[in-house]
CHARMM-style PDB file with segment names, atoms N, HN, CA, C and O in Angstrom:
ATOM      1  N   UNK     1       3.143   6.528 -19.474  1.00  0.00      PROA
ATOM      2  CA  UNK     1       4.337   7.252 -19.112  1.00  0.00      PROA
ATOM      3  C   UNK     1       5.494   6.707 -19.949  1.00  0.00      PROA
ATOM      4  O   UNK     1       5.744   5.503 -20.021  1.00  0.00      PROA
ATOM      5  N   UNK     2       6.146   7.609 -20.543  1.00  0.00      PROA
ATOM      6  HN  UNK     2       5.943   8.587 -20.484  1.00  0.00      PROA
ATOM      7  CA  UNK     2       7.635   7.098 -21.324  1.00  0.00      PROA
ATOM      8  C   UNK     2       8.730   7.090 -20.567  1.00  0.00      PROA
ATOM      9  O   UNK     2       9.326   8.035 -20.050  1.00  0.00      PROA
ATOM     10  N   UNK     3       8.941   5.974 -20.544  1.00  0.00      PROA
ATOM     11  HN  UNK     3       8.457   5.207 -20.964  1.00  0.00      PROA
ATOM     12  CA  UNK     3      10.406   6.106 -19.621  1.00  0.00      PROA
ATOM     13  C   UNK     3      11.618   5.019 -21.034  1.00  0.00      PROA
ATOM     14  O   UNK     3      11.311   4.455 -22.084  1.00  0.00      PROA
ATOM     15  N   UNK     4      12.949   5.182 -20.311  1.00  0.00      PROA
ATOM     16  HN  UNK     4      13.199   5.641 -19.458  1.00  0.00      PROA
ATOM     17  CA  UNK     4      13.716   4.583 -20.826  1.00  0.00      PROA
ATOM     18  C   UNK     4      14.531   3.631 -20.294  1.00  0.00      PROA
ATOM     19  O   UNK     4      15.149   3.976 -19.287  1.00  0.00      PROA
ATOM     20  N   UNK     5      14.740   2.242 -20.804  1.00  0.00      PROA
ATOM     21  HN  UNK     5      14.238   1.961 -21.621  1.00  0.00      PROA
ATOM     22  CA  UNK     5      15.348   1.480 -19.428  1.00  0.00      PROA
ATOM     23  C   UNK     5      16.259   0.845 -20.326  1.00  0.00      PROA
ATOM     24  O   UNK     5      16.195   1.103 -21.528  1.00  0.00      PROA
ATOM     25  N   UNK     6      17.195  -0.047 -19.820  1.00  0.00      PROA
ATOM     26  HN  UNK     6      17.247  -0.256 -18.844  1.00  0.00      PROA
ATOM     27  CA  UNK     6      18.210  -0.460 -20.124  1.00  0.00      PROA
ATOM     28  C   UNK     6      18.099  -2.052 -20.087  1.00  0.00      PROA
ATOM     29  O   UNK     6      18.908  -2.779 -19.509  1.00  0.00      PROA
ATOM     30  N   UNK     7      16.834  -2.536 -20.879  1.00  0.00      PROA
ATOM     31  HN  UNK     7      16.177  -1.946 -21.348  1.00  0.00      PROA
ATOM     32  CA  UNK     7      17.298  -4.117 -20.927  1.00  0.00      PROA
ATOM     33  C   UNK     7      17.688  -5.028 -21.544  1.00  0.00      PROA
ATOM     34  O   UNK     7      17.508  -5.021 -22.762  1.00  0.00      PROA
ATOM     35  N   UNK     8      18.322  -6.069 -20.945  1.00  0.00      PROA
ATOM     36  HN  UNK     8      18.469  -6.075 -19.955  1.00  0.00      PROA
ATOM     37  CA  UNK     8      19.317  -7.084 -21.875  1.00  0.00      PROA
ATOM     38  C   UNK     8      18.325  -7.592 -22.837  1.00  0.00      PROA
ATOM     39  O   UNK     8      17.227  -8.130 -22.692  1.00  0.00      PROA
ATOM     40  N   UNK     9      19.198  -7.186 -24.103  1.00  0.00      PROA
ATOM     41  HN  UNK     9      20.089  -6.749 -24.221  1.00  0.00      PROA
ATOM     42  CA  UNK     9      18.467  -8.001 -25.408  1.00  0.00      PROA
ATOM     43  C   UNK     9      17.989  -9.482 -25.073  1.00  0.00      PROA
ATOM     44  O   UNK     9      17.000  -9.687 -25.777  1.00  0.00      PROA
ATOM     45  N   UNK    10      18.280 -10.635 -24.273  1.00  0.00      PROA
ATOM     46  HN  UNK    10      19.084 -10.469 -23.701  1.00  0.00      PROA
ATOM     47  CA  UNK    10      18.209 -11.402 -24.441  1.00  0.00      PROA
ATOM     48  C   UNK    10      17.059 -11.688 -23.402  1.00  0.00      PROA
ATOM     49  O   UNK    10      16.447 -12.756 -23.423  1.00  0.00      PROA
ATOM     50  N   UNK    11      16.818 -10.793 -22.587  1.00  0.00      PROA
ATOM     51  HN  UNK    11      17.315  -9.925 -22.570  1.00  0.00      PROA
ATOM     52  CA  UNK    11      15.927 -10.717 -21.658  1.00  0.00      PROA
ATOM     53  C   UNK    11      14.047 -10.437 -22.630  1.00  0.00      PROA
ATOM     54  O   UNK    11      13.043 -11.111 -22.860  1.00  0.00      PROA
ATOM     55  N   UNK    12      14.464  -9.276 -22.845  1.00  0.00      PROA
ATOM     56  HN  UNK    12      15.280  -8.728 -22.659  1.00  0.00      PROA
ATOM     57  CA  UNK    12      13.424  -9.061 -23.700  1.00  0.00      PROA
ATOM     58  C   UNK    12      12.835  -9.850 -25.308  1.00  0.00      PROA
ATOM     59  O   UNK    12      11.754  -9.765 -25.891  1.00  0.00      PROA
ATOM     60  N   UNK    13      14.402 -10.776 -25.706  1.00  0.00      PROA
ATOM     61  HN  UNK    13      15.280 -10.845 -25.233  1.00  0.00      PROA
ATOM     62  CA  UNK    13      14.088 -12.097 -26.547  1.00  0.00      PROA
ATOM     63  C   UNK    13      12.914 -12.550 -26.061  1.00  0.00      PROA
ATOM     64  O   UNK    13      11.742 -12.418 -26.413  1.00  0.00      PROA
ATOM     65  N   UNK    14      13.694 -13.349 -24.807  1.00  0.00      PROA
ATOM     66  HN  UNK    14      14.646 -13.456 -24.521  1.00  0.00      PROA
ATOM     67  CA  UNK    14      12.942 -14.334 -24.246  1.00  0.00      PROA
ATOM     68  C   UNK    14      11.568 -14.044 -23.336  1.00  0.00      PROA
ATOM     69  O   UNK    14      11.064 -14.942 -22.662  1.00  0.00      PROA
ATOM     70  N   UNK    15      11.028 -12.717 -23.389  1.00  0.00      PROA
ATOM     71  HN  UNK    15      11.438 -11.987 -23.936  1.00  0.00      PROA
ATOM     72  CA  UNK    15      10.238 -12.342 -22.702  1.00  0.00      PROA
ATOM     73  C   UNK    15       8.821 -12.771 -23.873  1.00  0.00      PROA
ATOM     74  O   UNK    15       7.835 -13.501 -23.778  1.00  0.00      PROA
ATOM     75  N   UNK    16       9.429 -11.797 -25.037  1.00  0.00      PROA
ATOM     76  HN  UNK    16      10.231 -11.204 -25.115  1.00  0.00      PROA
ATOM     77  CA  UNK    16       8.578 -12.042 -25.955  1.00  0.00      PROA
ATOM     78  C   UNK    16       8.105 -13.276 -26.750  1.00  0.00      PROA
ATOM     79  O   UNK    16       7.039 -13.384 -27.357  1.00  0.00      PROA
ATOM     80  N   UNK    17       9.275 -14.356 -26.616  1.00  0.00      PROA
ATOM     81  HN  UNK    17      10.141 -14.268 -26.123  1.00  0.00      PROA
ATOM     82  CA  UNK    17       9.350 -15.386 -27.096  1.00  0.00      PROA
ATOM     83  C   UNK    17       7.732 -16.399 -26.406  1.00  0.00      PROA
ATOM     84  O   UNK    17       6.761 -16.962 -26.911  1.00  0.00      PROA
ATOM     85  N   UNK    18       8.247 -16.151 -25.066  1.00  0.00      PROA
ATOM     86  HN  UNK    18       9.036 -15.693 -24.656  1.00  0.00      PROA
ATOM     87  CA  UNK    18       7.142 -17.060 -24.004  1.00  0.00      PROA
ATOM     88  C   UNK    18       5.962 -15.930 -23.822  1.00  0.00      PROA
ATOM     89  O   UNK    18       5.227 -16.372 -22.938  1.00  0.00      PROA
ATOM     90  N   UNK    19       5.533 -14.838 -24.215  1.00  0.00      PROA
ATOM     91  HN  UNK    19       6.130 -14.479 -24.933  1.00  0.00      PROA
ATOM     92  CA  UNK    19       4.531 -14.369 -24.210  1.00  0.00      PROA
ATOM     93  C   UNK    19       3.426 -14.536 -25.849  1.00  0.00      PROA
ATOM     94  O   UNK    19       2.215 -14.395 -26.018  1.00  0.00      PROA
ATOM     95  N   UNK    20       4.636 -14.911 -26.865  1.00  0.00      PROA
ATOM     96  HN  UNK    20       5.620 -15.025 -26.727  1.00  0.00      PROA
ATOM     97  CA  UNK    20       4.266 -14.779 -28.286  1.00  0.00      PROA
ATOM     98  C   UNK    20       3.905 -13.785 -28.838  1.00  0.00      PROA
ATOM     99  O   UNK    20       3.128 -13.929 -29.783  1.00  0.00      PROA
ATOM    100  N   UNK    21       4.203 -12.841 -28.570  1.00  0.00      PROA
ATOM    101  HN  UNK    21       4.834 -12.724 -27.803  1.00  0.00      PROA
ATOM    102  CA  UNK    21       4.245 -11.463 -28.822  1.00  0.00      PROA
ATOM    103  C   UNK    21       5.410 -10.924 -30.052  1.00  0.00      PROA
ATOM    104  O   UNK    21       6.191 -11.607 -30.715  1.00  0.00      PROA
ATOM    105  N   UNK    22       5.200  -9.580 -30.056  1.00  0.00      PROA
ATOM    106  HN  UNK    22       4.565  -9.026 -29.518  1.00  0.00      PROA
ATOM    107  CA  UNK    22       6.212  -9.033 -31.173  1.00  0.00      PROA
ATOM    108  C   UNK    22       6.646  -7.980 -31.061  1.00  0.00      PROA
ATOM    109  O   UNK    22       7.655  -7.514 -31.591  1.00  0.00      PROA
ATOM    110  N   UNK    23       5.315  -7.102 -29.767  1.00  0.00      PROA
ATOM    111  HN  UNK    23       4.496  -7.480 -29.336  1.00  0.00      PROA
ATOM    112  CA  UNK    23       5.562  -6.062 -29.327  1.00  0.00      PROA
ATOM    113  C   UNK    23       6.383  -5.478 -28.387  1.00  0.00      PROA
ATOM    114  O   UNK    23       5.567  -4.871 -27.693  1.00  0.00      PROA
ATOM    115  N   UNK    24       7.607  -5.245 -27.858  1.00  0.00      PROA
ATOM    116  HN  UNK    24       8.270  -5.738 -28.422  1.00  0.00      PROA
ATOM    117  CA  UNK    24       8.078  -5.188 -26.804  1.00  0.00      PROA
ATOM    118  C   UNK    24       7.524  -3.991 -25.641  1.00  0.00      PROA
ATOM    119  O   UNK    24       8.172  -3.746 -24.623  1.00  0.00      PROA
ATOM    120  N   UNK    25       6.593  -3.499 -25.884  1.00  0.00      PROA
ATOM    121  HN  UNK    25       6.066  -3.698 -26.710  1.00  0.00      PROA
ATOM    122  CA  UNK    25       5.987  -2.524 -24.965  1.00  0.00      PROA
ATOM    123  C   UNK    25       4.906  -3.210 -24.277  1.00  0.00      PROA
ATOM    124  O   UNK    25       4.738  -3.288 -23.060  1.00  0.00      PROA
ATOM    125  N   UNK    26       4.162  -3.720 -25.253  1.00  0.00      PROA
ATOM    126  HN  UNK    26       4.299  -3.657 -26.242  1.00  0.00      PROA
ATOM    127  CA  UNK    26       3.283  -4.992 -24.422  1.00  0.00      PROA
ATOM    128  C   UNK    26       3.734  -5.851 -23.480  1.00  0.00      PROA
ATOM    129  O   UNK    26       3.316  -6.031 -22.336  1.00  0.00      PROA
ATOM    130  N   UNK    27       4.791  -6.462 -24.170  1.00  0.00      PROA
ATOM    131  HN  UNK    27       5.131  -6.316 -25.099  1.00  0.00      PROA
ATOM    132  CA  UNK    27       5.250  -7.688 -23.137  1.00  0.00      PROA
ATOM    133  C   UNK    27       5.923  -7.502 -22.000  1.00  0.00      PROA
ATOM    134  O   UNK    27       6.000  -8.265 -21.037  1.00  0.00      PROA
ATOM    135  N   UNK    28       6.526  -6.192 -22.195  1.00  0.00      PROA
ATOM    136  HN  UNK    28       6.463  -5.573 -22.978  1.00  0.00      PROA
ATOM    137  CA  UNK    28       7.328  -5.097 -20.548  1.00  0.00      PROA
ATOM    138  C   UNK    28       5.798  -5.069 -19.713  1.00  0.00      PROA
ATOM    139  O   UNK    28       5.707  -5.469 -18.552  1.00  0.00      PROA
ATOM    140  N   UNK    29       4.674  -4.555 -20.462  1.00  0.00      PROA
ATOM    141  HN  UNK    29       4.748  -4.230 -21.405  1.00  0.00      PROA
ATOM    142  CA  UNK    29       3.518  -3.793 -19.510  1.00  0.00      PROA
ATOM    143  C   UNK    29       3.263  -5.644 -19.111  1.00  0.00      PROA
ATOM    144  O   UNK    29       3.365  -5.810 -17.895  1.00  0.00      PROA
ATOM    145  N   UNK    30       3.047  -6.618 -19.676  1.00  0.00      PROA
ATOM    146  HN  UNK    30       2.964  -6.483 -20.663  1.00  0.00      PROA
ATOM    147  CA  UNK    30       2.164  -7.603 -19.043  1.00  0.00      PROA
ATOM    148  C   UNK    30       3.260  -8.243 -17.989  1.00  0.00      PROA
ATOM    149  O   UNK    30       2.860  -8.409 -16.836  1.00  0.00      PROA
ATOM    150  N   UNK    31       4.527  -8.589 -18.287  1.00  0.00      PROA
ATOM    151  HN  UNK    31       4.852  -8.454 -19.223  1.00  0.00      PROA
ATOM    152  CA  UNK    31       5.281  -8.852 -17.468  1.00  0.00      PROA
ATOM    153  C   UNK    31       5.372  -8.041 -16.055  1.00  0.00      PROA
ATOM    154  O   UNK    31       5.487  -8.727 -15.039  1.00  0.00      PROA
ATOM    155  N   UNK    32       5.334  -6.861 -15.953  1.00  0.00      PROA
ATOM    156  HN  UNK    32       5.240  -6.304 -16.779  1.00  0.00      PROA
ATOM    157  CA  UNK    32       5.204  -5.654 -14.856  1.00  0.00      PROA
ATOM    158  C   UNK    32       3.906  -5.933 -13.835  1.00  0.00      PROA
ATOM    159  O   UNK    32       3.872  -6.223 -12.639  1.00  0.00      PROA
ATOM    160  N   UNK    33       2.734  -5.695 -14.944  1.00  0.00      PROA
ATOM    161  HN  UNK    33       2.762  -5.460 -15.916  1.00  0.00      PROA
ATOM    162  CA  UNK    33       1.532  -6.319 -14.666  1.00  0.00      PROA
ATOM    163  C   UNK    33       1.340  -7.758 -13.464  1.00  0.00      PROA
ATOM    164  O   UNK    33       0.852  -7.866 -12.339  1.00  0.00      PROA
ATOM    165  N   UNK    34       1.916  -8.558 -14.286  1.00  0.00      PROA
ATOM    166  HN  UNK    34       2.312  -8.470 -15.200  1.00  0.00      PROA
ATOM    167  CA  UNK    34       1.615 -10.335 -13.414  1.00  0.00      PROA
ATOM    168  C   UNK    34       2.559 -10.189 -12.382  1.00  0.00      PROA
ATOM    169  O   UNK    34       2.242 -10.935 -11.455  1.00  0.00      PROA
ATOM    170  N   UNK    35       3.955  -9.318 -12.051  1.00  0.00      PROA
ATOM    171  HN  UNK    35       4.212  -8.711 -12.804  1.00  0.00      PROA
ATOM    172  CA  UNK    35       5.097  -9.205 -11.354  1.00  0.00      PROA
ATOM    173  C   UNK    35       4.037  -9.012 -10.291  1.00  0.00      PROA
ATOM    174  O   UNK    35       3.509  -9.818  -9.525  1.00  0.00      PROA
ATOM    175  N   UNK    36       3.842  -7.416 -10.506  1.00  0.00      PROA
ATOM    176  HN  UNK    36       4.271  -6.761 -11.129  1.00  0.00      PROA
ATOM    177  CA  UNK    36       2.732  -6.892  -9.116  1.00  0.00      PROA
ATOM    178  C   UNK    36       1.885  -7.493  -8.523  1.00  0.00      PROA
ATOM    179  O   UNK    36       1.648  -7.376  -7.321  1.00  0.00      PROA
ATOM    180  N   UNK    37       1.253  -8.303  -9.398  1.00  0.00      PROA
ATOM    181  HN  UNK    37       1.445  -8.398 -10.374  1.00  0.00      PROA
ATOM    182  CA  UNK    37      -0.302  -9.436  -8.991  1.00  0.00      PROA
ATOM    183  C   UNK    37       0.929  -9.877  -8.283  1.00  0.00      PROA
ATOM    184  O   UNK    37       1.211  -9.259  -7.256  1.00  0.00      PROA
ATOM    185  N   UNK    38       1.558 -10.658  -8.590  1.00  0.00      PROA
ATOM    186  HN  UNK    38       1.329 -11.160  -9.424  1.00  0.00      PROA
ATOM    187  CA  UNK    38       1.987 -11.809  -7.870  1.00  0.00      PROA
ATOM    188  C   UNK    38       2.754 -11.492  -6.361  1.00  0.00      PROA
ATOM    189  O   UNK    38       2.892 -12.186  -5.354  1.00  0.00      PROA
ATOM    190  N   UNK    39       3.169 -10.146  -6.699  1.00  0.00      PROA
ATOM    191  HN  UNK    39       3.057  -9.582  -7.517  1.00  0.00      PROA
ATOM    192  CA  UNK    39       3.721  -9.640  -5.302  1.00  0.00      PROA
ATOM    193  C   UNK    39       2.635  -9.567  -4.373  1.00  0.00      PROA
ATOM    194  O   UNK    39       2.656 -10.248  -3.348  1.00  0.00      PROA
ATOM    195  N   UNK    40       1.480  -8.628  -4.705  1.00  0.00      PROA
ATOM    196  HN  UNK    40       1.463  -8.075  -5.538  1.00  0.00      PROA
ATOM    197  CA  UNK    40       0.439  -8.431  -3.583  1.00  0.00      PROA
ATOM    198  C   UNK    40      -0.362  -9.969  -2.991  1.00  0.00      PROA
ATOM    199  O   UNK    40      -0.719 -10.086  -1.819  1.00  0.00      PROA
ATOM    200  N   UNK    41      -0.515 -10.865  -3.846  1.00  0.00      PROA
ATOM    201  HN  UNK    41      -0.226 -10.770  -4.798  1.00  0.00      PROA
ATOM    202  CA  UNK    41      -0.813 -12.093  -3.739  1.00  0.00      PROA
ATOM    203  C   UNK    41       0.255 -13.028  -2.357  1.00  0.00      PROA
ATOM    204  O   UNK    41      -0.166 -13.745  -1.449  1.00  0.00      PROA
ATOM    205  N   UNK    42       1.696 -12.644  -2.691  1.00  0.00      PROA
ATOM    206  HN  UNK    42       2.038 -12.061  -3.428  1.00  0.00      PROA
ATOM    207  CA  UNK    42       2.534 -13.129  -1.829  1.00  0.00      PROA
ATOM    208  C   UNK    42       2.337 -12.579  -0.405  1.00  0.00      PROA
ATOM    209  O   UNK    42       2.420 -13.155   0.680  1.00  0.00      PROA
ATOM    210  N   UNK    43       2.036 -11.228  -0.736  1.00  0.00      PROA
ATOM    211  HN  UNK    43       1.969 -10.760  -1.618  1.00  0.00      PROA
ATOM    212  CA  UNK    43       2.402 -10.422   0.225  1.00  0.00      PROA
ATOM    213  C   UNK    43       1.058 -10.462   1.749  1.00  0.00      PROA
ATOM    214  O   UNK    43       1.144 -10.117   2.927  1.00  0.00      PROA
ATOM    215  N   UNK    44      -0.213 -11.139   0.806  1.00  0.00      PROA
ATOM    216  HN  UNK    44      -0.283 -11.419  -0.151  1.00  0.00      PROA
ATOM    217  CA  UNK    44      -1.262 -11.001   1.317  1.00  0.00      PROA
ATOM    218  C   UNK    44      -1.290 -12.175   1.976  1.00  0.00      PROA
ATOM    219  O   UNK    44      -1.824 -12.044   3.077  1.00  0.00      PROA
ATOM    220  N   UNK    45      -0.772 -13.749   1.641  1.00  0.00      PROA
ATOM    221  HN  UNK    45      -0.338 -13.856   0.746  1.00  0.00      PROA
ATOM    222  CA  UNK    45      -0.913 -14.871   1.663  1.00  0.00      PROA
ATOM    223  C   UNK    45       0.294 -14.969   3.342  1.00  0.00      PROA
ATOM    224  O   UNK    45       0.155 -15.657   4.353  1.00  0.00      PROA
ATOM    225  N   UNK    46       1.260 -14.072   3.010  1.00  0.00      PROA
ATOM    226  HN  UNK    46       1.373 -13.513   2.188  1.00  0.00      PROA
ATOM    227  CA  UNK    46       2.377 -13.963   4.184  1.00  0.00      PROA
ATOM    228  C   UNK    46       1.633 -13.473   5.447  1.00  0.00      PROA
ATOM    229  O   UNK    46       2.202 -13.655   6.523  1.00  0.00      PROA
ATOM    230  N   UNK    47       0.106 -12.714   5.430  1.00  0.00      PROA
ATOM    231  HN  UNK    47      -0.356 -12.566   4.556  1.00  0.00      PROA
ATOM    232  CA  UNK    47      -0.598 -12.164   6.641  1.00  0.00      PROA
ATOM    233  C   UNK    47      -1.127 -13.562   7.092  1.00  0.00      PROA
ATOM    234  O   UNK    47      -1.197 -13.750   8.307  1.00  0.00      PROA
ATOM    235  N   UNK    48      -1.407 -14.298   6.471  1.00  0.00      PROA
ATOM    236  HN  UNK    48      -1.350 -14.146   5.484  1.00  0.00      PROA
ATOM    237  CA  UNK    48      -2.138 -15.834   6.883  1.00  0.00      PROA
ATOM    238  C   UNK    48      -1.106 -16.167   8.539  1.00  0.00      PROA
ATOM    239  O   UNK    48       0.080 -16.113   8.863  1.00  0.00      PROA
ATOM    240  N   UNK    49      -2.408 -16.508   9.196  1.00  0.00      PROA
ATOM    241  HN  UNK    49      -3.372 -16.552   8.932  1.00  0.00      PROA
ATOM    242  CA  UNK    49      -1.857 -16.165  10.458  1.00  0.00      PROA
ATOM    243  C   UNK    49      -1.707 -15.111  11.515  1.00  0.00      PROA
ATOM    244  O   UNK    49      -1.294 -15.326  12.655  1.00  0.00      PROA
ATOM    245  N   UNK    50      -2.084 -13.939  11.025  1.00  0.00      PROA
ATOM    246  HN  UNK    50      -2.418 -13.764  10.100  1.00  0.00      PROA
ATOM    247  CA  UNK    50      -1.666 -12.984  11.443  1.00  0.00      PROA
ATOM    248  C   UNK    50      -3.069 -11.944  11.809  1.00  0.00      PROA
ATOM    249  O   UNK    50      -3.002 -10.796  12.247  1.00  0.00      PROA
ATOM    250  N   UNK    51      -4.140 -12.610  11.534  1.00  0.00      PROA
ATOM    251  HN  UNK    51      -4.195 -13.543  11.179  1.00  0.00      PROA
ATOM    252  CA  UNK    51      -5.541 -12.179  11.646  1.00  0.00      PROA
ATOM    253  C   UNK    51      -6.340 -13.188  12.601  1.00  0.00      PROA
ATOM    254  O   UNK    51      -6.329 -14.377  12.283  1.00  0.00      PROA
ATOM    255  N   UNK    52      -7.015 -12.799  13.720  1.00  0.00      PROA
ATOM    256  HN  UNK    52      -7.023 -11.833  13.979  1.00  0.00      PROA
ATOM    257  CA  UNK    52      -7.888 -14.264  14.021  1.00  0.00      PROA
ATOM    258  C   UNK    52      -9.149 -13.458  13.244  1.00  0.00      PROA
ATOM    259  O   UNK    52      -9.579 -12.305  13.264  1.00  0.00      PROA
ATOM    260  N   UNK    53      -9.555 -14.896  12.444  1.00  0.00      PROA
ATOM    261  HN  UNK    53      -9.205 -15.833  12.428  1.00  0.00      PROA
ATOM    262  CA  UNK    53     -10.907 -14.812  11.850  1.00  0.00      PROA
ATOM    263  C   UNK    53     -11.756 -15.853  12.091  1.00  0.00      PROA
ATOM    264  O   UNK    53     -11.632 -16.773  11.282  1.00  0.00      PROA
ATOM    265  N   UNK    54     -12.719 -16.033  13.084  1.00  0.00      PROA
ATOM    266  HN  UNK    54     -12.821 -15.286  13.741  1.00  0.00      PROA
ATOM    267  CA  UNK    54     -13.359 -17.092  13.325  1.00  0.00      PROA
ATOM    268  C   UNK    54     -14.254 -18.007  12.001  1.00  0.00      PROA
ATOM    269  O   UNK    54     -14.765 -17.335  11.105  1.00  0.00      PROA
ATOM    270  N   UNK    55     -14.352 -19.149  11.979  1.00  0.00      PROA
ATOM    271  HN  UNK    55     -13.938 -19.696  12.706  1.00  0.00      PROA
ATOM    272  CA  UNK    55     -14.706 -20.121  11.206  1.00  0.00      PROA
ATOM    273  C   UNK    55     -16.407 -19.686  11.469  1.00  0.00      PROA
ATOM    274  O   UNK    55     -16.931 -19.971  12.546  1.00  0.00      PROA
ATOM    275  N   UNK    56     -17.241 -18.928  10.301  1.00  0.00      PROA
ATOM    276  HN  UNK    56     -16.815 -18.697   9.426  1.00  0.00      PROA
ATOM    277  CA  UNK    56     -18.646 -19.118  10.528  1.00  0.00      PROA
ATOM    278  C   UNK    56     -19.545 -19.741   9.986  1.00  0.00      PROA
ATOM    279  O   UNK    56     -20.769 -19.694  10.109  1.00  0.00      PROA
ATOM    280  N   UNK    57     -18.676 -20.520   9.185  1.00  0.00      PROA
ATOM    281  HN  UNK    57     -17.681 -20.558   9.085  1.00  0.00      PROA
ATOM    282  CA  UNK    57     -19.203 -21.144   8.348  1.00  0.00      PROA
ATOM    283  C   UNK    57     -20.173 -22.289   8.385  1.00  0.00      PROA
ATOM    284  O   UNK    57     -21.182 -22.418   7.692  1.00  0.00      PROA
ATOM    285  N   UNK    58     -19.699 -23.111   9.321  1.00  0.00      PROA
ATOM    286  HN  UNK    58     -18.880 -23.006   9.885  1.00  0.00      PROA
ATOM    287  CA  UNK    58     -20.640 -24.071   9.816  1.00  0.00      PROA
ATOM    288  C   UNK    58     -22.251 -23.324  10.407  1.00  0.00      PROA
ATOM    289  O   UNK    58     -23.334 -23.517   9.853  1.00  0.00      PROA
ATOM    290  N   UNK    59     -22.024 -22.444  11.671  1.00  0.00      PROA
ATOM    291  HN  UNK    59     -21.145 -22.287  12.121  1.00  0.00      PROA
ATOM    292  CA  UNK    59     -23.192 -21.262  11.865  1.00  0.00      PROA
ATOM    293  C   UNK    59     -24.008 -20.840  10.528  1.00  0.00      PROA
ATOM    294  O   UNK    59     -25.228 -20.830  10.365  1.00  0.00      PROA
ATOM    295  N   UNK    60     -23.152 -20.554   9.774  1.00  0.00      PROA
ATOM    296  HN  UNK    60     -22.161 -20.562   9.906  1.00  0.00      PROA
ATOM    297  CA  UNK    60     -24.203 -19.949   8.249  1.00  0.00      PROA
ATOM    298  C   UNK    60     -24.842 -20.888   7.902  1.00  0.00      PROA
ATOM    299  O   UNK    60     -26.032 -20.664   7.684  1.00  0.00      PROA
ATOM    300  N   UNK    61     -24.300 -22.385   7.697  1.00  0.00      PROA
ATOM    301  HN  UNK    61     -23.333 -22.567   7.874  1.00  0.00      PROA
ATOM    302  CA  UNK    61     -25.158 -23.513   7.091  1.00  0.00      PROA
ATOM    303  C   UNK    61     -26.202 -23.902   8.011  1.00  0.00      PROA
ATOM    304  O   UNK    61     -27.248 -24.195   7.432  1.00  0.00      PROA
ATOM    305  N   UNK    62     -26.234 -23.994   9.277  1.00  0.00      PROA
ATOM    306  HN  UNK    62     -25.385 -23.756   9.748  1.00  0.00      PROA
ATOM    307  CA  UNK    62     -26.921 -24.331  10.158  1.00  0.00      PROA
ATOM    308  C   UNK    62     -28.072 -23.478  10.031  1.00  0.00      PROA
ATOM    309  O   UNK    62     -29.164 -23.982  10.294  1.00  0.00      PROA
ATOM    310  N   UNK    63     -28.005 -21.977   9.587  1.00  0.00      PROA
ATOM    311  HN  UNK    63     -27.118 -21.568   9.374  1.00  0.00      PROA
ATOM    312  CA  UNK    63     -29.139 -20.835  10.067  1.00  0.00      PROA
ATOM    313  C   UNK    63     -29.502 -21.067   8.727  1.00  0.00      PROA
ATOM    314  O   UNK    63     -30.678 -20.703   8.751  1.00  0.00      PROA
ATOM    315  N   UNK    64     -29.231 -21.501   7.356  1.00  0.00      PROA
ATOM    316  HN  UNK    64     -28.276 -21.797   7.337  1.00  0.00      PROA
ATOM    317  CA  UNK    64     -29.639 -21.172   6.284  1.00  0.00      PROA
ATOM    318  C   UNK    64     -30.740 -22.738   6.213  1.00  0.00      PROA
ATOM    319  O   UNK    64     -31.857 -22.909   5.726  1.00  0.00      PROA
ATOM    320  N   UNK    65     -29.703 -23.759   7.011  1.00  0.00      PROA
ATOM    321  HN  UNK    65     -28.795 -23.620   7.406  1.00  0.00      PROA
ATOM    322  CA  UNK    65     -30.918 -25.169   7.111  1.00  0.00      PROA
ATOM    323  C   UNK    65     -31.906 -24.744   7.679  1.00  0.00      PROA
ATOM    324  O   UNK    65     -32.943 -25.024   7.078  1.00  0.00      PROA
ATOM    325  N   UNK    66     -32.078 -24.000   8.883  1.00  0.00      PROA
ATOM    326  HN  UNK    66     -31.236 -23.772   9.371  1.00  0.00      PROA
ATOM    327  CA  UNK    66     -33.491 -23.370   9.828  1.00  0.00      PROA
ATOM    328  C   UNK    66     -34.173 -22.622   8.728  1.00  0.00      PROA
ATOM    329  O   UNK    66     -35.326 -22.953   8.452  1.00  0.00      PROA
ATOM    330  N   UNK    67     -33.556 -21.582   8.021  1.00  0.00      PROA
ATOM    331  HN  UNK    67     -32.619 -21.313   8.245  1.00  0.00      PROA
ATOM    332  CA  UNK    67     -34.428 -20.844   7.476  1.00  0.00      PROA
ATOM    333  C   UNK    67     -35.336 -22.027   6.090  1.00  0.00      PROA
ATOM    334  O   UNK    67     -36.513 -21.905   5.751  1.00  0.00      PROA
ATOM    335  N   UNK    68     -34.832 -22.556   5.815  1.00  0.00      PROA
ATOM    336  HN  UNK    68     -33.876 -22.655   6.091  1.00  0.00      PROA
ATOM    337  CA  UNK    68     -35.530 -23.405   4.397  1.00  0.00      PROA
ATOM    338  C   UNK    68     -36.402 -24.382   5.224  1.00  0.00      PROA
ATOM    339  O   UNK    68     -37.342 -24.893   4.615  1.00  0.00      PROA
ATOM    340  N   UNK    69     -36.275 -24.620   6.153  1.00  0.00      PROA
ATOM    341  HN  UNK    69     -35.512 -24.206   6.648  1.00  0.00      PROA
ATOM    342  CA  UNK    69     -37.626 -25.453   6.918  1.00  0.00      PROA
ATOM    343  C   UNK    69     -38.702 -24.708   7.308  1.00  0.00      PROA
ATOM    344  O   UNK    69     -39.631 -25.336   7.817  1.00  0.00      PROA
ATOM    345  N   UNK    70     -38.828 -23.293   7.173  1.00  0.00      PROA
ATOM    346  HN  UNK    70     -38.074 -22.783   6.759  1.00  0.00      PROA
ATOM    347  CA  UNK    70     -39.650 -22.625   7.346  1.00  0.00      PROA
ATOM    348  C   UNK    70     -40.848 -22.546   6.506  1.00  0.00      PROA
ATOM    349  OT1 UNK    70     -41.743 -21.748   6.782  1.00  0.00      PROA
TER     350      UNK     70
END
């Protein structure tokens, strides 16, 4: 999609600078890119707490020790 945006030269310097890039369409898409990861990541990490999920883990090791003695 082409859009047109308005950013500070010095923004997009330094964008490209710390990506090592040359392209400024690239370094908008990867910057945009890691923004989003990092939002849904936040956003997912903020539910912690907010789910009960019981611990089965110990149960799995226990049934997987029964099964290999078989």
């Amino acid at each position: 999609m082409r859009t047109t945006l308005d950013i500070p030269e010095r923004l997009i310097s330094d964008l490209l600078k710390v990506l090592k890039l040359s392209k400024k369409n690239e370094a908008v898409r990867i910057a945009i890119d890691d923004f989003v990861r990092r939002k849904k990541r936040e956003n997912l990490l903020n539910l912690k707490g907010g789910i009960d999920i019981e611990d089965m883990s110990k149960k799995i090791r226990e049934a997987e020790r029964d099964e290999s003695h078989c």
